[in-house]
N, CA, C and O atoms as CSV, one atom per row, in Angstrom:
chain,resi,resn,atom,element,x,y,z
A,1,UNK,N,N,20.775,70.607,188.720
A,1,UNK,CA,C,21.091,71.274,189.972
A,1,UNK,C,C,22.600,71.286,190.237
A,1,UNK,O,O,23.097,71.948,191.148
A,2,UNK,N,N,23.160,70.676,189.564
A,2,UNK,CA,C,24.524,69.973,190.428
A,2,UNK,C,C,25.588,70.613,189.240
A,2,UNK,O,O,26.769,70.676,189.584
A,3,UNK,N,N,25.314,70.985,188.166
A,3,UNK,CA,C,25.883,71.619,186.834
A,3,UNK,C,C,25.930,72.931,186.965
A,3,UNK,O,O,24.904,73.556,187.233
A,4,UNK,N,N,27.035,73.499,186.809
A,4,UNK,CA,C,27.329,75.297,187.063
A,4,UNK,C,C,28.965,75.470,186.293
A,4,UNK,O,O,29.789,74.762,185.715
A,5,UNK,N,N,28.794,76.818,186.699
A,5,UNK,CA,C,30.365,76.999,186.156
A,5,UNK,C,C,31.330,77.177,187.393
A,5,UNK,O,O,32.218,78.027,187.332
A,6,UNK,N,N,31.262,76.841,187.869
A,6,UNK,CA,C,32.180,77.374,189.196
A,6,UNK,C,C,32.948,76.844,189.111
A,6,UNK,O,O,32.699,75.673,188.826
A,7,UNK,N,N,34.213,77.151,189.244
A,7,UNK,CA,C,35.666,76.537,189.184
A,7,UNK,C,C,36.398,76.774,190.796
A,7,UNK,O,O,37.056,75.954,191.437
A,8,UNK,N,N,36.067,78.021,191.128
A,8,UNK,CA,C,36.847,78.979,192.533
A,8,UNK,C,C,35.728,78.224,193.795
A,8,UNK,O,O,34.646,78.725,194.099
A,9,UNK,N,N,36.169,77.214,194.271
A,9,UNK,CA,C,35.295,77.077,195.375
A,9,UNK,C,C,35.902,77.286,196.870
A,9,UNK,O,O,37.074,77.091,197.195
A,10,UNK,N,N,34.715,77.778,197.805
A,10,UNK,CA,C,35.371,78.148,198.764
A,10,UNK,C,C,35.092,77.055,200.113
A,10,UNK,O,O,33.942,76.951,200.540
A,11,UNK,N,N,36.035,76.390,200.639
A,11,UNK,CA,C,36.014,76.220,201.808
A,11,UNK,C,C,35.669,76.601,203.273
A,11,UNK,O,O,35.095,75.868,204.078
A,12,UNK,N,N,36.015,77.592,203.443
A,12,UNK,CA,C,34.821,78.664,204.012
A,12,UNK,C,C,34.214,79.398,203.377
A,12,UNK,O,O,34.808,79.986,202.473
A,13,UNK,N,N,33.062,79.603,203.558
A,13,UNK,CA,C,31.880,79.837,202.589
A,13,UNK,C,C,32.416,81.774,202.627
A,13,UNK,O,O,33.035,82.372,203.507
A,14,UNK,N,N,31.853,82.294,201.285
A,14,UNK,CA,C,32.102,83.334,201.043
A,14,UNK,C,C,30.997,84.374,201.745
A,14,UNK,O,O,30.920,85.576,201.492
A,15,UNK,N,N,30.557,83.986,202.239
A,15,UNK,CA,C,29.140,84.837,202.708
A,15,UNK,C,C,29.853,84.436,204.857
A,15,UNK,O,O,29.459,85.107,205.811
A,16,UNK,N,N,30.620,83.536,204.946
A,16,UNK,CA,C,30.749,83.750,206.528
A,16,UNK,C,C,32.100,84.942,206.496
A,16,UNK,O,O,32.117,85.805,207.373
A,17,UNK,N,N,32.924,84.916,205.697
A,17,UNK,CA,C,33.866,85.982,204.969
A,17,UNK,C,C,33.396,87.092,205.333
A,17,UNK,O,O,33.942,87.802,206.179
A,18,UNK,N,N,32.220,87.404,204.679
A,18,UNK,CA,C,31.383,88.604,204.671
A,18,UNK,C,C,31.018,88.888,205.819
A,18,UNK,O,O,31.643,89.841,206.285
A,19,UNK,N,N,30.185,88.413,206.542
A,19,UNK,CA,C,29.752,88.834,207.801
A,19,UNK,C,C,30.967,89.162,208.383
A,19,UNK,O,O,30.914,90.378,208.571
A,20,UNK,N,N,31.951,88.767,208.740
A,20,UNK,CA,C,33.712,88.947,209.942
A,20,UNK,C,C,34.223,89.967,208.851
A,20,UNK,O,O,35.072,90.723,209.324
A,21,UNK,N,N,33.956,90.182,207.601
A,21,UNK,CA,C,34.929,91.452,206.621
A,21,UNK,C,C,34.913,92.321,207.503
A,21,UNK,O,O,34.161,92.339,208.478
A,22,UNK,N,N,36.047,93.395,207.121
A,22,UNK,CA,C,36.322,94.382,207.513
A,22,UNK,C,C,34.973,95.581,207.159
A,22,UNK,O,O,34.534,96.281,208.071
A,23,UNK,N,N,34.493,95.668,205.902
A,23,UNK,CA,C,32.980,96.371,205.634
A,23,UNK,C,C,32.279,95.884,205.341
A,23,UNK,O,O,31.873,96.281,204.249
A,24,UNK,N,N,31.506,94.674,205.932
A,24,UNK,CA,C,30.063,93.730,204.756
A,24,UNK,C,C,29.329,94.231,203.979
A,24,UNK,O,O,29.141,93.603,202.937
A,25,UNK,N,N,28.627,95.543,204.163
A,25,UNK,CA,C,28.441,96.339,203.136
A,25,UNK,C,C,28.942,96.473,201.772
A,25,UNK,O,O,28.160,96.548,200.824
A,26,UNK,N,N,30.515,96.516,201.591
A,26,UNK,CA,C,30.888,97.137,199.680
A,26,UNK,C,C,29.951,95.775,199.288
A,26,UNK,O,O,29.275,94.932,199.877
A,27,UNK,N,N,30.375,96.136,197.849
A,27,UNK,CA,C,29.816,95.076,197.283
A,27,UNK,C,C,31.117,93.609,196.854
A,27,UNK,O,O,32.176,93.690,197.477
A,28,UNK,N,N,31.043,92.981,196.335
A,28,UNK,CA,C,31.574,91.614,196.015
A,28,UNK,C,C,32.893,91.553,195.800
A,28,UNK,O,O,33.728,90.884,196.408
A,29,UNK,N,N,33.063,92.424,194.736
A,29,UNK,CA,C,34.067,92.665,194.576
A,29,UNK,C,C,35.207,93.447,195.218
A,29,UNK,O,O,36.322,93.391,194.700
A,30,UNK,N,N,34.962,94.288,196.492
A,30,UNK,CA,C,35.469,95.165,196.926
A,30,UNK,C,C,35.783,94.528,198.313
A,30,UNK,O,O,36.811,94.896,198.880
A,31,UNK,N,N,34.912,93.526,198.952
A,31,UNK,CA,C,35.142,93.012,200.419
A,31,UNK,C,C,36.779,92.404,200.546
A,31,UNK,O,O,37.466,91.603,199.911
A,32,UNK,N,N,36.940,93.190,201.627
A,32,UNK,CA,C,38.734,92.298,202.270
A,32,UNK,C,C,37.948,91.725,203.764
A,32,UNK,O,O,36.838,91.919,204.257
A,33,UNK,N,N,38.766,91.187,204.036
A,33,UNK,CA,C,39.283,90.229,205.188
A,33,UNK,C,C,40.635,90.296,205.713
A,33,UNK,O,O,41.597,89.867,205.075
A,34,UNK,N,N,40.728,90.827,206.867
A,34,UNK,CA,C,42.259,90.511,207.253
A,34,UNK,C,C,42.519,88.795,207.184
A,34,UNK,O,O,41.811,87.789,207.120
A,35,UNK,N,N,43.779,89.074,207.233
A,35,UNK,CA,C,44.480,87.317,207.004
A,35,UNK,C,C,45.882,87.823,208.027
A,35,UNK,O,O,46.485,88.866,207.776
A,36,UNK,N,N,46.173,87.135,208.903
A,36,UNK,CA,C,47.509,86.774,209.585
A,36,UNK,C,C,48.185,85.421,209.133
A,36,UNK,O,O,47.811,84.348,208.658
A,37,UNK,N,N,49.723,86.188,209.636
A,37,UNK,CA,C,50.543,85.058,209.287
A,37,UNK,C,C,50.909,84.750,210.539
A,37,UNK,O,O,51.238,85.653,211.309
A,38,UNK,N,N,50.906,83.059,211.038
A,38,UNK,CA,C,51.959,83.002,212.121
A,38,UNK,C,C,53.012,82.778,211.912
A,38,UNK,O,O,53.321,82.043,210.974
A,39,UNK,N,N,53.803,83.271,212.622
A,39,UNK,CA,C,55.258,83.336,212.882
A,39,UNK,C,C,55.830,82.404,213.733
A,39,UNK,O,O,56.942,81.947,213.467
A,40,UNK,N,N,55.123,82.010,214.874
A,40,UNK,CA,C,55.906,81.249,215.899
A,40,UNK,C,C,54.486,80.680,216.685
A,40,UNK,O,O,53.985,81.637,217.276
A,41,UNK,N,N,53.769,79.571,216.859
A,41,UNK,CA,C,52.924,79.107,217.412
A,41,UNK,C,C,52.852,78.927,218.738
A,41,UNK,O,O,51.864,79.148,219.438
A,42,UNK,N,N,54.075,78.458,219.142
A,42,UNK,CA,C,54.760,78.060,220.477
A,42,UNK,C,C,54.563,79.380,221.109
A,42,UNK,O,O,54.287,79.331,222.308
A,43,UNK,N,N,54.678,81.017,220.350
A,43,UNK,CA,C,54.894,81.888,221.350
A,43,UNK,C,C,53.710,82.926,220.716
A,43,UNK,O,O,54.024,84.116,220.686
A,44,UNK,N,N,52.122,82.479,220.115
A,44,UNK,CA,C,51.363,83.288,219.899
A,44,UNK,C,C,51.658,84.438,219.256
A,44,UNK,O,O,51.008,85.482,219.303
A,45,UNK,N,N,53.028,84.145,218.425
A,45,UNK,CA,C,53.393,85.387,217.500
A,45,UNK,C,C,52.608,85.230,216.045
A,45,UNK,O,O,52.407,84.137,215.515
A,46,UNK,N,N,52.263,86.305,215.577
A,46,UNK,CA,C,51.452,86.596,214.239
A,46,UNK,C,C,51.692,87.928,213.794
A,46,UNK,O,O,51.735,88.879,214.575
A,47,UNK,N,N,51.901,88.059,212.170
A,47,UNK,CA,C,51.731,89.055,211.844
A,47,UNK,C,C,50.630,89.409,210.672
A,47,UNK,O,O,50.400,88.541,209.830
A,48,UNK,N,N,49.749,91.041,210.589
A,48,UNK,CA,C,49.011,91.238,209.729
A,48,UNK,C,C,49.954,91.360,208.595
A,48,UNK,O,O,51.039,91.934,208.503
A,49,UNK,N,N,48.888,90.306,207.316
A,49,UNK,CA,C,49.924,89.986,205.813
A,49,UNK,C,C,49.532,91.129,205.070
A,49,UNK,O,O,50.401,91.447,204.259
A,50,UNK,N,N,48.160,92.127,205.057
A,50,UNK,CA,C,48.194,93.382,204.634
A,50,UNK,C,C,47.161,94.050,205.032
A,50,UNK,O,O,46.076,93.511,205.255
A,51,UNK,N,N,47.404,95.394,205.176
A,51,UNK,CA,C,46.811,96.244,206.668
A,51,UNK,C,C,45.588,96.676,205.850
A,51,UNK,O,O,44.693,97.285,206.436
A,52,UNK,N,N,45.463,96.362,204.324
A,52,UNK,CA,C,44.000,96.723,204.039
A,52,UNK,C,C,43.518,95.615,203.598
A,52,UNK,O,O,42.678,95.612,202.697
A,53,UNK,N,N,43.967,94.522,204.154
A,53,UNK,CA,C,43.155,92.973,204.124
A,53,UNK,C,C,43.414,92.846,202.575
A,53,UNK,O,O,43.909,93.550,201.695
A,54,UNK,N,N,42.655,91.212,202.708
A,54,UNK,CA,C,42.449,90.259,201.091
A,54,UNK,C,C,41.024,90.492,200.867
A,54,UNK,O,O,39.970,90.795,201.424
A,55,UNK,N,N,41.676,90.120,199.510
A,55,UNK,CA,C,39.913,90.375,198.876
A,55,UNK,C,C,39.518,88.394,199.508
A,55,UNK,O,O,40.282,87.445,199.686
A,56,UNK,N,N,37.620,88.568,199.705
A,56,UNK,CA,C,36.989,87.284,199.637
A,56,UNK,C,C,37.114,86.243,198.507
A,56,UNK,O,O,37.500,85.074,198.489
A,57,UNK,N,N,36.699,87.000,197.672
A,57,UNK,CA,C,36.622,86.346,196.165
A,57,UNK,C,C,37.431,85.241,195.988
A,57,UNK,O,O,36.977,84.154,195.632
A,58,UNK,N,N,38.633,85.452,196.219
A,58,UNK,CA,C,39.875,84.268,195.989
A,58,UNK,C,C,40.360,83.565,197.580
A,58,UNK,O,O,41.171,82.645,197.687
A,59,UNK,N,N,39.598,84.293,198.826
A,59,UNK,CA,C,40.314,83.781,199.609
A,59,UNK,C,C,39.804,82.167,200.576
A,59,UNK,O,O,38.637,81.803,200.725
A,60,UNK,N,N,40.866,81.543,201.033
A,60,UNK,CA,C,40.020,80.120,201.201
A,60,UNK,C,C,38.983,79.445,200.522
A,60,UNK,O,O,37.882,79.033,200.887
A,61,UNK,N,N,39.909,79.417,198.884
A,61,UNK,CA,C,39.320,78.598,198.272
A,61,UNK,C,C,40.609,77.716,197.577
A,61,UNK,O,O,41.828,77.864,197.666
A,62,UNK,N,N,39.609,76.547,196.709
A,62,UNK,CA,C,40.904,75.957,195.915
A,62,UNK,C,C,39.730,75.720,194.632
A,62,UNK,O,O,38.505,75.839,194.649
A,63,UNK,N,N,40.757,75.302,193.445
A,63,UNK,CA,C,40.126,75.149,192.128
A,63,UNK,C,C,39.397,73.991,192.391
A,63,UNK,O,O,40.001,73.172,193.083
A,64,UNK,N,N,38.071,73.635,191.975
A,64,UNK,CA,C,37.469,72.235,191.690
A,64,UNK,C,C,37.235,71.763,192.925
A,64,UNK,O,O,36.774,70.623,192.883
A,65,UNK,N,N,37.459,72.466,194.693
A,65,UNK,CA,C,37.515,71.261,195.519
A,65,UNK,C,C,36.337,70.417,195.849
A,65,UNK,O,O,36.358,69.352,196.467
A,66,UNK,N,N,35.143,71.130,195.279
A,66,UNK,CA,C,34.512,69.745,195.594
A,66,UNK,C,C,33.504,69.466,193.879
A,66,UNK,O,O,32.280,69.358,193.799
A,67,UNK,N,N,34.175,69.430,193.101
A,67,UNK,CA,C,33.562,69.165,191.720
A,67,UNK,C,C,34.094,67.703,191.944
A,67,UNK,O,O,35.086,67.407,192.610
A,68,UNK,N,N,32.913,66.482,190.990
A,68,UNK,CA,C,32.869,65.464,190.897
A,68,UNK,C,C,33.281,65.210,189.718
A,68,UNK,O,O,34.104,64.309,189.559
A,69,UNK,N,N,32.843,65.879,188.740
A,69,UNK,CA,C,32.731,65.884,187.089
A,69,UNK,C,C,33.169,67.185,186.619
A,69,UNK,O,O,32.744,68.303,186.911
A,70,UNK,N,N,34.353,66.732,185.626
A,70,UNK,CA,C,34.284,67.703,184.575
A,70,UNK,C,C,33.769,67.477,183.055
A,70,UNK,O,O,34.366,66.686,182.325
A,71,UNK,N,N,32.527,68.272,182.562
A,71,UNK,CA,C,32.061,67.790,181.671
A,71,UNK,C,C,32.495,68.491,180.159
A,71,UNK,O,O,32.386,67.997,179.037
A,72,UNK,N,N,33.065,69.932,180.599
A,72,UNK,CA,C,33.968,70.223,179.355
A,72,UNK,C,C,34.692,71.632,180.519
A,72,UNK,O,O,34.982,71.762,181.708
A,73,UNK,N,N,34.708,72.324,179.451
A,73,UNK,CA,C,35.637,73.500,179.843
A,73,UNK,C,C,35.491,74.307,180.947
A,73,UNK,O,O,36.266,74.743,181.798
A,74,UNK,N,N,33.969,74.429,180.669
A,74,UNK,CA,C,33.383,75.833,181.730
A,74,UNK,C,C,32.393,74.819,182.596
A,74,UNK,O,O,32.257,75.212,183.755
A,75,UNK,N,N,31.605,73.481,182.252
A,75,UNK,CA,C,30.898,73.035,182.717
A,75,UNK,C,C,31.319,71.754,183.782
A,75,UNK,O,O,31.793,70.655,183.493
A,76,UNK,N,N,30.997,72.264,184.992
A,76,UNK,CA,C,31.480,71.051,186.379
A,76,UNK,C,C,30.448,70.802,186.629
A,76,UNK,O,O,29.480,71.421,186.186
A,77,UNK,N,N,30.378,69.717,187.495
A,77,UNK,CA,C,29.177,69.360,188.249
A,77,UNK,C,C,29.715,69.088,190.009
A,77,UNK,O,O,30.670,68.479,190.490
A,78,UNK,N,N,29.171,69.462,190.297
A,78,UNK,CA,C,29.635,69.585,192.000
A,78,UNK,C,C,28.832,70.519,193.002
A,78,UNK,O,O,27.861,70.992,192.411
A,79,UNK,N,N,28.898,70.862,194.070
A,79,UNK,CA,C,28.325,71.058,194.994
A,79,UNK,C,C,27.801,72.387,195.219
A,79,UNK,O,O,26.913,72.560,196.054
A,80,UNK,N,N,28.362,73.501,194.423
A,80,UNK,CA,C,28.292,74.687,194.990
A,80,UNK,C,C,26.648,75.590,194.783
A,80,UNK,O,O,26.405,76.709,195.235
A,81,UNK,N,N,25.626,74.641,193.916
A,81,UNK,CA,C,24.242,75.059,194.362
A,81,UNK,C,C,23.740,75.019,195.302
A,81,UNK,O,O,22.746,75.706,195.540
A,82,UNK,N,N,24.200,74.307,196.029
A,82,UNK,CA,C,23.825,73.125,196.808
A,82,UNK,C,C,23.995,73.745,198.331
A,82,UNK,O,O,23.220,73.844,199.283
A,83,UNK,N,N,25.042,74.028,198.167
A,83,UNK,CA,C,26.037,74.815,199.475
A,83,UNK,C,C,25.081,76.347,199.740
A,83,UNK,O,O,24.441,76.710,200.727
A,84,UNK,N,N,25.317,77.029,198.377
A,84,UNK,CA,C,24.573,78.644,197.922
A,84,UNK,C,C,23.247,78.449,198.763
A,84,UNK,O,O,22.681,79.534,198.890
A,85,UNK,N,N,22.624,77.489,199.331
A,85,UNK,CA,C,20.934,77.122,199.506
A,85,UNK,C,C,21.478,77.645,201.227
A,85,UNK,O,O,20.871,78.501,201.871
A,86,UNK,N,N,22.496,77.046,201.638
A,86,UNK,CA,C,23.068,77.279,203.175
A,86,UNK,C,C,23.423,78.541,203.478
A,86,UNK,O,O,23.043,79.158,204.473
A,87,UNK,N,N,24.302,79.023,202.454
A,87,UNK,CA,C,25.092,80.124,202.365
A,87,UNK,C,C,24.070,81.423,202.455
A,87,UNK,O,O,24.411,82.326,203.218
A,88,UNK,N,N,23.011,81.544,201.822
A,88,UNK,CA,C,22.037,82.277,201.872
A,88,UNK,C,C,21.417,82.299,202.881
A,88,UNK,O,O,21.189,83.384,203.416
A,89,UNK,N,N,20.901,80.942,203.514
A,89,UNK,CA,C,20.114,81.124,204.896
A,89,UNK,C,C,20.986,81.915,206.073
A,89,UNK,O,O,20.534,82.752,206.854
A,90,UNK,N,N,22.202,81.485,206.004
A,90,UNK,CA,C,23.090,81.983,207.128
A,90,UNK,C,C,22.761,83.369,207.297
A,90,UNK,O,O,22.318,83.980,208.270
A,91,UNK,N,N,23.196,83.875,205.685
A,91,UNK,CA,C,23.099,85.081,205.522
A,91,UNK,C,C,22.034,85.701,206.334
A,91,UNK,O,O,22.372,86.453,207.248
A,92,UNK,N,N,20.519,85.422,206.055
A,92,UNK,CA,C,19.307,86.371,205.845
A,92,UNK,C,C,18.782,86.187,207.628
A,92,UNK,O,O,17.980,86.746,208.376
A,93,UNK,N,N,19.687,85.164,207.707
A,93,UNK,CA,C,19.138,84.647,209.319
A,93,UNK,C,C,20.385,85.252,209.942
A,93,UNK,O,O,20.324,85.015,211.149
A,94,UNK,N,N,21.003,85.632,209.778
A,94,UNK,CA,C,22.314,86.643,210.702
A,94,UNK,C,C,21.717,87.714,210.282
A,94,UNK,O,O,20.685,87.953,210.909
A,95,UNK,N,N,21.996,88.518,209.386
A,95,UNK,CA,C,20.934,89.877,209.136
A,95,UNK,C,C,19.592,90.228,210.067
A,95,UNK,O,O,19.214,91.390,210.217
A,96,UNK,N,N,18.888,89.032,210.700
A,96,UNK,CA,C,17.585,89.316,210.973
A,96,UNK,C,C,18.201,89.253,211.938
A,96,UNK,O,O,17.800,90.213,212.596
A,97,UNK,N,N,19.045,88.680,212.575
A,97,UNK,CA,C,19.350,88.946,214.333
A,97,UNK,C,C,19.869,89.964,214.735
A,97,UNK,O,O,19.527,90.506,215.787
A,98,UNK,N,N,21.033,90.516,213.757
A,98,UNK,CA,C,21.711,91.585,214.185
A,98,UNK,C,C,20.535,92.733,214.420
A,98,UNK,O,O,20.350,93.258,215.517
A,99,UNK,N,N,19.524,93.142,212.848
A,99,UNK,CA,C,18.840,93.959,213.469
A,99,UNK,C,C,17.747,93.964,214.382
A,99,UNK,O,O,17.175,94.960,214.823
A,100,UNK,N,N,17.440,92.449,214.694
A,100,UNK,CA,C,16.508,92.713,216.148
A,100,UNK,C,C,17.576,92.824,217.399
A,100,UNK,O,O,17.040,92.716,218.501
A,101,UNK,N,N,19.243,93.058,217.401
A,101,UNK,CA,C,19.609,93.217,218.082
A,101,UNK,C,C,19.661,94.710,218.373
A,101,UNK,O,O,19.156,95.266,219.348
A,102,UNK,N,N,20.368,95.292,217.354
A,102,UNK,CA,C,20.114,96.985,216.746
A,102,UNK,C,C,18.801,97.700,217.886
A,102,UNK,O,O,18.916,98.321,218.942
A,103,UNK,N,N,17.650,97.290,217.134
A,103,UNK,CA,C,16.330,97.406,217.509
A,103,UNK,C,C,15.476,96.753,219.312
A,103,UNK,O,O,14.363,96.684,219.834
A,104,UNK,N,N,16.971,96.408,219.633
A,104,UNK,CA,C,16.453,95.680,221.167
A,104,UNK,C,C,14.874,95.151,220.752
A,104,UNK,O,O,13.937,95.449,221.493
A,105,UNK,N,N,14.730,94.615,219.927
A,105,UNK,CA,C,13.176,93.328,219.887
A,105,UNK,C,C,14.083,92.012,220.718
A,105,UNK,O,O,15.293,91.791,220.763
A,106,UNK,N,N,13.302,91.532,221.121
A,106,UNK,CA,C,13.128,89.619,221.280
A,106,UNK,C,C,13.786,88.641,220.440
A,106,UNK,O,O,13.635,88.752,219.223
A,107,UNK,N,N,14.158,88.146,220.683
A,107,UNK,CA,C,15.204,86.712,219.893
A,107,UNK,C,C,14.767,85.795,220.414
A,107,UNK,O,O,15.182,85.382,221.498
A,108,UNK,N,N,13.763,85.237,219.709
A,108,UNK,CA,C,13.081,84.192,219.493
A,108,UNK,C,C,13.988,82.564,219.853
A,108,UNK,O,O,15.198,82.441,219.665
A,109,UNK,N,N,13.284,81.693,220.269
A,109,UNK,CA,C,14.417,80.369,220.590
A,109,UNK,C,C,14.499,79.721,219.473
A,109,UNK,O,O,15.085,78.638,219.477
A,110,UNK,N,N,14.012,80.164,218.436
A,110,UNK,CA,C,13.861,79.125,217.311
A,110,UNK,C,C,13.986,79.863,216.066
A,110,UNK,O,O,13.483,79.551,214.987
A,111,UNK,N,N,14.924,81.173,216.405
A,111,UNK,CA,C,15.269,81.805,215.435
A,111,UNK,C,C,17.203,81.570,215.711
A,111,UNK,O,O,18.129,81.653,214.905
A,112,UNK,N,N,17.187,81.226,217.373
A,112,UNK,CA,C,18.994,80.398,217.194
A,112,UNK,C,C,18.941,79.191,216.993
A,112,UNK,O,O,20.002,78.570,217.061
A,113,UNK,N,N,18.101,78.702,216.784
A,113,UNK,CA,C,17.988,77.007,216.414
A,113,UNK,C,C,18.481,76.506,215.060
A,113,UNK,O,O,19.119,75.522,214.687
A,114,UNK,N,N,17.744,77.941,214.265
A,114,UNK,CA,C,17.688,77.960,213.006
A,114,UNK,C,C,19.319,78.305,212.233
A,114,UNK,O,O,19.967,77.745,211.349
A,115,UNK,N,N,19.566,79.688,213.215
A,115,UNK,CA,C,20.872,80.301,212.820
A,115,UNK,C,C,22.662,78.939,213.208
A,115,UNK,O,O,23.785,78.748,212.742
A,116,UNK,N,N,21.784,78.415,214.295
A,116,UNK,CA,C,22.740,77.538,214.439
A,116,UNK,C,C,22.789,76.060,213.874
A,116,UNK,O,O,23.902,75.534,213.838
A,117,UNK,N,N,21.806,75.409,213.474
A,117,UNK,CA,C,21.590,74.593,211.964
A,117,UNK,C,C,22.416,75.020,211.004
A,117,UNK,O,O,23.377,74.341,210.643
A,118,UNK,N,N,22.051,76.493,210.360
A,118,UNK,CA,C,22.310,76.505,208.790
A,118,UNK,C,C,23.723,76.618,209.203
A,118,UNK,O,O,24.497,75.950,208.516
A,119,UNK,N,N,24.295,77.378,210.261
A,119,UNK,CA,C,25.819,77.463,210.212
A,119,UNK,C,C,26.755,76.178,210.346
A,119,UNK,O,O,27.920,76.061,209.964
A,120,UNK,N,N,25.832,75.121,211.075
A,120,UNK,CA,C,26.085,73.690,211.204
A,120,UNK,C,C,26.657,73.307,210.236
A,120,UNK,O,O,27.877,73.256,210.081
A,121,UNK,N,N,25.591,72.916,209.281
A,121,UNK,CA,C,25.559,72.070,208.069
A,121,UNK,C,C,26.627,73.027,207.466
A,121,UNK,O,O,27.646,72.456,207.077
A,122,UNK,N,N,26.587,74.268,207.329
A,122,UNK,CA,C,28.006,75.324,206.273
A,122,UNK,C,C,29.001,75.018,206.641
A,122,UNK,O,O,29.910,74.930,205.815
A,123,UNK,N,N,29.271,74.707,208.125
A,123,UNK,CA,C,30.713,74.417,208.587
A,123,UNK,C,C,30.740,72.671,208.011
A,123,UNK,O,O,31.769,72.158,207.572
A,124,UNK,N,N,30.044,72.285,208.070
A,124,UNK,CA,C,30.873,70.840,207.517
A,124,UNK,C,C,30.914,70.629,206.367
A,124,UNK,O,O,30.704,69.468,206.017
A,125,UNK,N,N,31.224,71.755,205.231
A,125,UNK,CA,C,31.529,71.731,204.035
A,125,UNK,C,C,33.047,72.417,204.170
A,125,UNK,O,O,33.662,73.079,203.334
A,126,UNK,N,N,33.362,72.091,205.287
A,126,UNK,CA,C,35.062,72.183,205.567
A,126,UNK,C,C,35.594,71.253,205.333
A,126,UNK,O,O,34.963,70.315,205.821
A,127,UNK,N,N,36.489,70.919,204.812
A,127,UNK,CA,C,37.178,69.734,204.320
A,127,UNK,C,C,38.599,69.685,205.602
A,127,UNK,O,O,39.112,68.616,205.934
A,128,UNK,N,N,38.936,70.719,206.035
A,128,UNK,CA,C,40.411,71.025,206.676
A,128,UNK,C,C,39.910,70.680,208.165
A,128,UNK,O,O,40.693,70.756,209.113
């Protein structure tokens, strides 16, 4: 379970990326994200670093950050199956709200119970 190739891990999960992207729709390779720079904290200054955003793929991640083992080249052992189990629920459980929002249906109390769990546990695979 714990053995993969993943080297690019993300700190914020690549799937909460997705949902805030600029199109969640493209596919994987194609999703940006705006990113700002601040400039001055003291005076709420920021600027956009590029007006057609970063790609997800590389963004808020670091090499290895949560691999335990390196067992050769391509093979780590570390967390990111593990995480993917969260990362997915978020997913399929934000999807189902938006469109019973779309669709004006009912939102169930134990369908934010759920959405706010899996995002729980995803956010404390923040290290920062």
């Amino acid at each position: 379970m714990f053995n993969n190739k993943t080297r690019n891990q993300h700190y914020v999960s690549q799937v909460e990326q997705k949902l805030n992207s600029i199109n969640p729709s493209l596919n994987r390779e194609k999703r940006r994200i705006f990113e700002f720079e601040i400039l001055d904290r003291q005076q709420n200054s920021f600027k956009l670093t590029d007006k057609s955003g970063v790609r997800i793929e590389k963004n808020l991640s670091i090499s290895d950050l949560y691999t335990f083992d390196i067992l050769n080249d391509s093979i780590r052992t570390n967390f990111e199956n593990f995480f993917k189990k969260f990362e997915d629920r978020v997913e399929v459980l934000t999807s189902n709200l938006q469109k019973k929002l779309e669709l004006k249906e009912d939102i169930s109390e134990q369908e934010i119970i759920d959405l706010v769990n899996a995002k729980f546990l995803n956010f404390l695979r923040n290290p920062l």
